[in-house]
C-alpha positions as CSV (number, residue, x, y, z in Angstrom):
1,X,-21.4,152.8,-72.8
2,X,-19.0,151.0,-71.0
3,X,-18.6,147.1,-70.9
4,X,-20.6,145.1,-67.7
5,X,-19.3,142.6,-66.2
6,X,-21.0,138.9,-66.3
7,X,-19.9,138.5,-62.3
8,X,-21.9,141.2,-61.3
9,X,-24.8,139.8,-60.3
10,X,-22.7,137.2,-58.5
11,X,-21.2,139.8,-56.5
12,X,-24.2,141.3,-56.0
13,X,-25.5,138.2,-54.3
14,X,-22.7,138.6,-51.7
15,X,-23.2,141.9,-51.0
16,X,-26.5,141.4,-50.5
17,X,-26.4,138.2,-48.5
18,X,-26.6,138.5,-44.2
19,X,-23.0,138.4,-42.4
20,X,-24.1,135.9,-40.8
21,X,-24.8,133.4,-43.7
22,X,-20.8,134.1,-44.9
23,X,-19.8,133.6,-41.5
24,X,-21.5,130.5,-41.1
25,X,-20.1,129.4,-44.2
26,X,-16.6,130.4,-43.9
27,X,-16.8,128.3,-40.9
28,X,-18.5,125.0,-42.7
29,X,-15.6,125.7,-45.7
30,X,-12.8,125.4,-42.8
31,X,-14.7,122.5,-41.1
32,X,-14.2,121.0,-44.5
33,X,-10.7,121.3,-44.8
34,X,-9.9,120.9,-41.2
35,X,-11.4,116.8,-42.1
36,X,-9.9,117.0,-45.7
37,X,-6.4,117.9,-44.7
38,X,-6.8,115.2,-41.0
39,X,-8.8,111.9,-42.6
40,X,-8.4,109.7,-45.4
41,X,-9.6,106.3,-47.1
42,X,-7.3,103.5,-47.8
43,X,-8.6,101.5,-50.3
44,X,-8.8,97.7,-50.9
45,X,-5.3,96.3,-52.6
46,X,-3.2,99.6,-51.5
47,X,-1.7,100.4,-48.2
48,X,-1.1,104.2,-47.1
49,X,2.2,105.3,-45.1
50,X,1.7,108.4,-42.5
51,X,3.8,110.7,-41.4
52,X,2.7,112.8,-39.1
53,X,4.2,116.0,-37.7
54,X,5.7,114.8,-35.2
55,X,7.8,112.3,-37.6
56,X,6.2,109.3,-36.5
57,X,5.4,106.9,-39.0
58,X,2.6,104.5,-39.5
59,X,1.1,102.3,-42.1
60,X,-2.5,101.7,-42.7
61,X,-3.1,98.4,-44.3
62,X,-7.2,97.8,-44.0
63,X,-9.4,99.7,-45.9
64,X,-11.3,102.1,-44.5
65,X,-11.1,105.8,-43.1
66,X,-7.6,106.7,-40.9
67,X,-6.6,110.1,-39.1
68,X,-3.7,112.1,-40.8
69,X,-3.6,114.9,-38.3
70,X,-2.2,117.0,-40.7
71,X,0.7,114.6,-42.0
72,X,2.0,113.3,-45.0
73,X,0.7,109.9,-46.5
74,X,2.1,107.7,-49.3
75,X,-0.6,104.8,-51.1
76,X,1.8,101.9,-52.0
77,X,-0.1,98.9,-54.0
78,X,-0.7,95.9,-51.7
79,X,0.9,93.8,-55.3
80,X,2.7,95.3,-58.1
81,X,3.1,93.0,-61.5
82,X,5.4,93.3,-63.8
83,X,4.4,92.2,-66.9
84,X,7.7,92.1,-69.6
85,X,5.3,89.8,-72.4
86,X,4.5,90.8,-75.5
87,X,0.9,91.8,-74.9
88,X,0.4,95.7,-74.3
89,X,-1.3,95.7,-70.6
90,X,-0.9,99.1,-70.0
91,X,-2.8,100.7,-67.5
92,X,-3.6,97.0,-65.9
93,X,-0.1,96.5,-64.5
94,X,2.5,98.2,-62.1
95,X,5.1,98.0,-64.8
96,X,4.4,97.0,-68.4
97,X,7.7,96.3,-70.8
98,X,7.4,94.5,-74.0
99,X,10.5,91.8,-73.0
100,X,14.0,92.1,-71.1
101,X,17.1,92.4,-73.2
102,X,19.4,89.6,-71.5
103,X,23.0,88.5,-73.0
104,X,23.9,84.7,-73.1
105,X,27.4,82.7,-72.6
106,X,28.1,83.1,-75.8
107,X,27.6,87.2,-76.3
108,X,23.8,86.6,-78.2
109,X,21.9,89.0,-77.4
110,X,17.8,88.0,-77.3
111,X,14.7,89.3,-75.2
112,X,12.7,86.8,-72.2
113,X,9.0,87.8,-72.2
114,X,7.0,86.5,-69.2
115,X,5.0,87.6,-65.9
116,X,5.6,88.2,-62.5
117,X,3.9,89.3,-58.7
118,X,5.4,90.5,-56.2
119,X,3.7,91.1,-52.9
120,X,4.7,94.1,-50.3
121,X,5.5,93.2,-46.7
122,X,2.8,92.8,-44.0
123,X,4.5,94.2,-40.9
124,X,4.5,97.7,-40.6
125,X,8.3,98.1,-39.0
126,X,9.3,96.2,-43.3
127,X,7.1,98.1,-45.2
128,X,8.4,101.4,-42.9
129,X,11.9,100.7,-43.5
130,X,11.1,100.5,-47.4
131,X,9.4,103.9,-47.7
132,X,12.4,105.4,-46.2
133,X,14.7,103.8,-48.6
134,X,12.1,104.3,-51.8
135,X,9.6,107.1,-50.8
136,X,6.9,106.0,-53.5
137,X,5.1,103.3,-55.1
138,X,6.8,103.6,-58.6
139,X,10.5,103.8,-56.8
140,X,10.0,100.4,-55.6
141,X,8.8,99.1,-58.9
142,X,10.9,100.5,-60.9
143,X,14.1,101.0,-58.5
144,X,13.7,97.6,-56.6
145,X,11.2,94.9,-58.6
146,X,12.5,95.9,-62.1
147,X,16.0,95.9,-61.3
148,X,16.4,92.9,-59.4
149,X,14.2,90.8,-62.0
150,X,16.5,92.1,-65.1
151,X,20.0,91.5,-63.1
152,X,18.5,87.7,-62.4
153,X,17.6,87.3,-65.9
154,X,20.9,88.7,-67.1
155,X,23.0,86.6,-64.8
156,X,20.7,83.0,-65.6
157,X,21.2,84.1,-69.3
158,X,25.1,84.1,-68.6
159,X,25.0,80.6,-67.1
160,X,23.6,79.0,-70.8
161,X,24.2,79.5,-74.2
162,X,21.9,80.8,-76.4
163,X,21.5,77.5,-77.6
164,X,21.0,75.9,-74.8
165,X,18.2,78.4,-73.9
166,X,16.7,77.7,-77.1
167,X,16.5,74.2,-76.5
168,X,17.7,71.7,-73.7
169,X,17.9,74.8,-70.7
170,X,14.5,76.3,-71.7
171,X,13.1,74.6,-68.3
172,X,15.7,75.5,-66.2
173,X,15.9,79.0,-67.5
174,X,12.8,79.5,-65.5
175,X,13.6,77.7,-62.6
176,X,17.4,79.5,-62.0
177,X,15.7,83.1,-63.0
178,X,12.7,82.4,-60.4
179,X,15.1,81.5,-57.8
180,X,17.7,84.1,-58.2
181,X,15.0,86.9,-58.1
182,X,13.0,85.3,-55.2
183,X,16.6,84.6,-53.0
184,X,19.1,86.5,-54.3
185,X,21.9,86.0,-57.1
186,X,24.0,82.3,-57.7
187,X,27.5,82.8,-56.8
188,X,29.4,81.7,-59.6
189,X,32.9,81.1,-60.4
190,X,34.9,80.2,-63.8
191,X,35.1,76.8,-65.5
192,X,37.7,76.3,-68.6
193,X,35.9,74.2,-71.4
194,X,37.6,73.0,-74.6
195,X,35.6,74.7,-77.4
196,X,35.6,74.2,-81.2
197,X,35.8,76.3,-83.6
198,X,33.0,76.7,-85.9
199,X,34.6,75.9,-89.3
200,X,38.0,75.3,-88.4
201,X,39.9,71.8,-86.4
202,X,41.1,73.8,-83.8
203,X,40.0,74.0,-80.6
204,X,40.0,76.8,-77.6
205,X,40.1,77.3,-74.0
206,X,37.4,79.6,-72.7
207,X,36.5,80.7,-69.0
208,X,32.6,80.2,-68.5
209,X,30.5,81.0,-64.9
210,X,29.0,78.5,-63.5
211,X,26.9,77.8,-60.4
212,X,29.1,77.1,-56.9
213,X,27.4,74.6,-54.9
214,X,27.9,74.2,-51.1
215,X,28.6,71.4,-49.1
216,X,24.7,70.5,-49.1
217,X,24.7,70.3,-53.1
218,X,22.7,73.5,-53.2
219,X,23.6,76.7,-55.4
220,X,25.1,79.1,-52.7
221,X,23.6,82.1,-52.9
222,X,23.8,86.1,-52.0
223,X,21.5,88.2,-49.6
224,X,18.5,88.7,-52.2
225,X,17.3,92.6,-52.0
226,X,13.8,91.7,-52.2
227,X,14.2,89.6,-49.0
228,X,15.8,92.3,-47.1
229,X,12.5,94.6,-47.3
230,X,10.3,91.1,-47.1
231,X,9.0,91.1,-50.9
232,X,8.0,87.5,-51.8
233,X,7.5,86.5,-55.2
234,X,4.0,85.1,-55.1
235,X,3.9,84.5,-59.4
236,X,6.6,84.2,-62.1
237,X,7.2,82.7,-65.8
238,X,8.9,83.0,-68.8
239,X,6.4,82.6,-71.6
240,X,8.7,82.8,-74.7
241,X,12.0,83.9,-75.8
242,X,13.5,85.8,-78.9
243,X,17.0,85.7,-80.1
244,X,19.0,87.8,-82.5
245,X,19.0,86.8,-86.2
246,X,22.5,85.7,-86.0
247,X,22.0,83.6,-83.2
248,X,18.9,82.0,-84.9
249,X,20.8,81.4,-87.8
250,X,23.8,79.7,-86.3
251,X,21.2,77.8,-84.1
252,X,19.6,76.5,-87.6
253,X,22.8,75.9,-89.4
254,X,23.2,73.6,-85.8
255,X,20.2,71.8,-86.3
256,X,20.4,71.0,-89.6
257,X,24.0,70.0,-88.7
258,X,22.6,67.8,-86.0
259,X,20.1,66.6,-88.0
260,X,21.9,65.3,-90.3
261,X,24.2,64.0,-87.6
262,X,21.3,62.2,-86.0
263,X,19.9,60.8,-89.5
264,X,23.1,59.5,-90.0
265,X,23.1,57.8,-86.7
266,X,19.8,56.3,-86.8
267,X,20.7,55.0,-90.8
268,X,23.8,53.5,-89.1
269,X,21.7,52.2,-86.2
270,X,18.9,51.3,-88.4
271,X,21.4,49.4,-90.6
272,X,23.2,47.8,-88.2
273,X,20.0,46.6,-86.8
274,X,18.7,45.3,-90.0
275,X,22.2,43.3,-90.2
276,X,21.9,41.8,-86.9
277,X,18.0,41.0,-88.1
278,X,19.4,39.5,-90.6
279,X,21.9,37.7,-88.7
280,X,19.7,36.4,-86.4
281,X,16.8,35.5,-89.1
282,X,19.8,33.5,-90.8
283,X,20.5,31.8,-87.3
284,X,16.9,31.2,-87.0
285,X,16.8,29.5,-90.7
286,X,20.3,27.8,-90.0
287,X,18.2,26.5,-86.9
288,X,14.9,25.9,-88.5
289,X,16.6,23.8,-91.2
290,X,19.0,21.7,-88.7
291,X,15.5,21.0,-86.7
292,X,13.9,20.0,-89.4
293,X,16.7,18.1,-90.8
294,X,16.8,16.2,-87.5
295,X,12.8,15.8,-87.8
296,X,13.2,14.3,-91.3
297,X,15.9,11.8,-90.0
298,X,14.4,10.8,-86.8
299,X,11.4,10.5,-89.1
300,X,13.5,8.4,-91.9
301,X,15.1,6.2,-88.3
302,X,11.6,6.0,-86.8
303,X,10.0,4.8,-90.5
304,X,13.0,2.3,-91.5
305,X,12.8,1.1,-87.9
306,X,8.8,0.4,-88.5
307,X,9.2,-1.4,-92.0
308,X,11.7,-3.6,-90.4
309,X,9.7,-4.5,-87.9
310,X,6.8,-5.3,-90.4
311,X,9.3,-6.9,-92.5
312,X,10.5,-8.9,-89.7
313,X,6.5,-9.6,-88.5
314,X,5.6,-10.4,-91.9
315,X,9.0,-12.8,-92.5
316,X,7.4,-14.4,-89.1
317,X,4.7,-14.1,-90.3
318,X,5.2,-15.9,-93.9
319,X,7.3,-18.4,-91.8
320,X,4.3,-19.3,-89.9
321,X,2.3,-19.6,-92.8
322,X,4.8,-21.7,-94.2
323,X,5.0,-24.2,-91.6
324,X,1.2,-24.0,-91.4
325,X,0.8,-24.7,-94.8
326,X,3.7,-27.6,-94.6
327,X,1.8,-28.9,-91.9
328,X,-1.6,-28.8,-93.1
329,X,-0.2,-30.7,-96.8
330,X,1.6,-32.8,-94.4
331,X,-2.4,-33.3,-93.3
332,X,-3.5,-33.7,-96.8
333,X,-0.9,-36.1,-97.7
334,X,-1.2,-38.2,-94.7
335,X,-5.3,-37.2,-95.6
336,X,-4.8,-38.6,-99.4
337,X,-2.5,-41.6,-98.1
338,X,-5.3,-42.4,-95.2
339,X,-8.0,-41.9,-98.3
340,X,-5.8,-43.9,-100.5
341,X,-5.6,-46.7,-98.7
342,X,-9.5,-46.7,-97.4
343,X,-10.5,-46.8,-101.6
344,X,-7.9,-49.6,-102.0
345,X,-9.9,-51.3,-99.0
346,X,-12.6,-50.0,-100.0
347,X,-11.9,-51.4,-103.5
348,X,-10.6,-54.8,-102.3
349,X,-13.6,-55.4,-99.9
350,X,-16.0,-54.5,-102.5
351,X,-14.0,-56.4,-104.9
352,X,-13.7,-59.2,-102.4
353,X,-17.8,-59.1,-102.0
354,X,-18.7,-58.9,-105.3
355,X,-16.2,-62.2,-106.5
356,X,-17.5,-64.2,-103.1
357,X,-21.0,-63.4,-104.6
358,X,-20.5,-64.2,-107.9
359,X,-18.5,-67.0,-106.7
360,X,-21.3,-67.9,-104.6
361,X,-24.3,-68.1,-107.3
362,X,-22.9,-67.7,-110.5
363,X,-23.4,-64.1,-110.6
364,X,-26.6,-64.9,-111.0
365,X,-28.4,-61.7,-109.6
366,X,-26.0,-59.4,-111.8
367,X,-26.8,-61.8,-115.0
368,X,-30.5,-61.7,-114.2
369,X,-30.4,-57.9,-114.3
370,X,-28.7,-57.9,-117.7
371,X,-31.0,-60.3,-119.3
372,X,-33.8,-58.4,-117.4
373,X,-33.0,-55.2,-119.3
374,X,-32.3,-56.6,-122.5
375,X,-35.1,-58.2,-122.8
376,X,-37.2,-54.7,-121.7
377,X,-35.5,-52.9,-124.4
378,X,-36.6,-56.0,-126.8
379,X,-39.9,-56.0,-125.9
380,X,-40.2,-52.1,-126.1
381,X,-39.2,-52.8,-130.1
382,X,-41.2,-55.3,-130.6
383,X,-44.4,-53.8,-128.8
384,X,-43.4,-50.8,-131.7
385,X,-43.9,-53.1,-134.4
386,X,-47.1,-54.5,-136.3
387,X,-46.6,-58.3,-136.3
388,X,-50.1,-59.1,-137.7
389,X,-50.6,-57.2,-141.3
390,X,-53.4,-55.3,-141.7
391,X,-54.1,-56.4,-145.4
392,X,-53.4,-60.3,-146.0
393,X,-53.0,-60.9,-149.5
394,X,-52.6,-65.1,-148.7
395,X,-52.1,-67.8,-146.4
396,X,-49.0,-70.3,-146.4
397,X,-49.9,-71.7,-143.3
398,X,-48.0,-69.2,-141.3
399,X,-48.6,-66.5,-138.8
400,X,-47.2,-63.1,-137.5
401,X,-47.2,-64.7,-133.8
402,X,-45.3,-67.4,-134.9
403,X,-42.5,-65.3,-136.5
404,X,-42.5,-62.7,-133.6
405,X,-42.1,-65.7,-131.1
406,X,-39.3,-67.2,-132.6
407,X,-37.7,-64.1,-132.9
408,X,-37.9,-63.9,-129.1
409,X,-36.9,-67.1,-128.8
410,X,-33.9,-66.8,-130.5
411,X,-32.7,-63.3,-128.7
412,X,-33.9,-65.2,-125.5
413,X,-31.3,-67.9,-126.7
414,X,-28.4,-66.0,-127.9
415,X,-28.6,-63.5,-124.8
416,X,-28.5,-66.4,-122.2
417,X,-25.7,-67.7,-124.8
418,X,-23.9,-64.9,-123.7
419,X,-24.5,-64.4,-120.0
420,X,-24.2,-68.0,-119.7
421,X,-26.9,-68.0,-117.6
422,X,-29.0,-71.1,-117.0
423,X,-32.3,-70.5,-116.5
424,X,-33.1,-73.7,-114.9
425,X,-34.3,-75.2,-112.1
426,X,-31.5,-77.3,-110.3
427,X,-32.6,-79.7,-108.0
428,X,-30.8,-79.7,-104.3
């Protein structure tokens, strides 16, 4: 039995269908690539180049459907990023490196990772003139954008060492690579520097490139490639750099170097400081002392001047109290001497008096108080004693009356005796 074939029924089919309905749709089959091979779509963020039969070139920039007419087309992308950082962004990007290799003043070799945009012209005569000279999207990336970019990195990198771009430059890295790729490469020319030698005292001449500036102090600069087909850089940095293990090494044995040079420094500085500190506290003590020095003396003046002046108000003073008190016994003397001489009149007058009295009756009223106060204290003994007994054992013939008067009559006697005072009447 021999083998069928699966198409048969297929084929069948068409053998079986009406002329007609293969007619019709050989027709609709050419229809369709009559419009396939004469329209297209441009879509958003690309551009499409036509070339027509004829040679005539256009470029469609909107999106949307356009007429081919049986020509040629070319998509270009609208942007095409480069991205040389060290994240993978494959399939994202235009072009997608992991860093660019660039070479420093001093022969280091490292790698500059960043981003960058660059945008196509918008006039179709630019963008024209660039698909003749590229033909294709990736030609201009990779023959044009990548190019450009790595010579500009290259040619910054020359301008530094790779110490400089690891520390001080790292700004201006960015700036000088952004500039040179956007308007086209610094003309340099050679500079001799004196340059020591690491380890030894000698020293050597070297010729290094550096920027040429024009008479307006800007860099002068060559016709920039990506200017000539109107590609503007829209985005660009340098995110991070990497440098050889040598270079890293000499940059750390630098450091430390300069470290140590800087510690030093600042210990001198910090020293120095502290000795002027010092210095100037000393001054400031010096100062402090003499001030108060002067205080104390001004203070010693001012005081001696105040207990002279008390002295001298209190010598004034005891002076005054002096003459006062030589005035006021001068007072009491002339007081004592006035007193004196007042008793002695006093005395003399009274004296005077009494002897004119006395002279004038005997005394006879000082005489009469005598004998009056004698004879009360007599008569205040007597009037204490009993003169009559109270048991009478006889009778002589005499009487306690007669005793007690004669008793009185005798004191009565002896006492006028003795004032001489007589008790009798005198006639005129």
């Amino acid at each position: 039995m021999l083998p069928t074939d699966p198409l048969d029924p297929i084929k069948n089919r068409f053998v079986q269908l009406p002329s007609k309905t293969l007619l019709y749709g050989a027709i609709a089959f050419a229809g369709f690539g009559l419009l396939a091979f004469n329209f297209g779509i441009n879509n958003a963020g690309d551009r499409t180049v036509i070339q027509y039969p004829t040679g005539a070139l256009v470029v469609k920039f909107s999106p949307g459907l356009y007429f081919k007419g049986f020509g040629l087309t070319e998509i270009y992308k609208d942007v095409i990023t480069y991205d040389f950082d060290k994240d993978d962004n494959n399939g994202t990007t235009s072009l997608n490196f992991a860093g660019i290799t660039v070479r420093y003043q001093d022969g280091g070799t490292g790698k500059v990772f960043g981003k960058a945009r660059f945008a196509l012209p918008g006039d179709e005569e630019t963008m024209i003139r660039l698909h003749k000279d590229f033909r294709a999207n990736e030609a201009v990336a990779y023959k044009l954008i990548k190019a450009v970019t790595e010579e500009s990195m290259n040619l910054t990198a020359g301008l530094m060492s790779s110490e400089e771009s690891y520390a001080e430059k790292r700004g201006i890295f960015t700036q000088w690579a952004e500039q040179q790729v956007a308007s086209g490469k610094f003309v340099t020319e050679l500079k001799p520097v004196m340059e020591k030698m690491e380890g030894l005292n000698e020293q050597i001449v070297r010729q290094i490139p550096v920027i040429k500036y024009g008479s307006d102090g800007l860099p002068i600069q060559n016709v920039s490639d990506l200017k000539i087909y109107g590609i503007k850089v829209n985005g660009f940095q340098v995110t991070d750099w990497d440098f050889e293990q040598k270079t890293l090494d000499q940059i750390s044995r630098k450091r430390e170097a300069t470290m140590g040079i800087i510690t030093a420094k600042a210990d001198a500085e910090r020293a120095r400081q502290e000795a002027i500190t010092a210095e100037e506290q000393g001054k400031k003590n010096v100062m402090v002392d003499r001030y108060r020095k002067e205080q104390e003396k001004i203070q010693a003046v001012v005081d001696a001047e105040k207990e002279k002046e008390v002295a001298v108000t209190k010598a004034m003073q005891g002076v005054l109290v002096a003459e006062q008190s030589k005035l006021e016994a001068e007072q009491k003397r002339l007081a004592a001497v006035a007193y004196k001489q007042e008793q002695i009149l006093r005395g003399e007058g009274d004296g005077e008096y009494k002897r004119l009295v006395m002279s004038a009756d005997g005394a006879l009223a000082t005489k009469l108080d005598a004998w009056k106060t004698v004879h009360l204290r007599y008569a205040e003994a007597i009037e204490k004693q009993k003169w009559v007994p109270e048991i009478q054992m006889g009778n002589n013939g005499q009487s306690g009356g007669s005793a007690a008067n004669d008793l009185i009559e005798m004191l009565k006697a002896q006492t006028a005796k003795e004032l001489k005072l007589d008790m009798s009447v005198k006639g005129n």
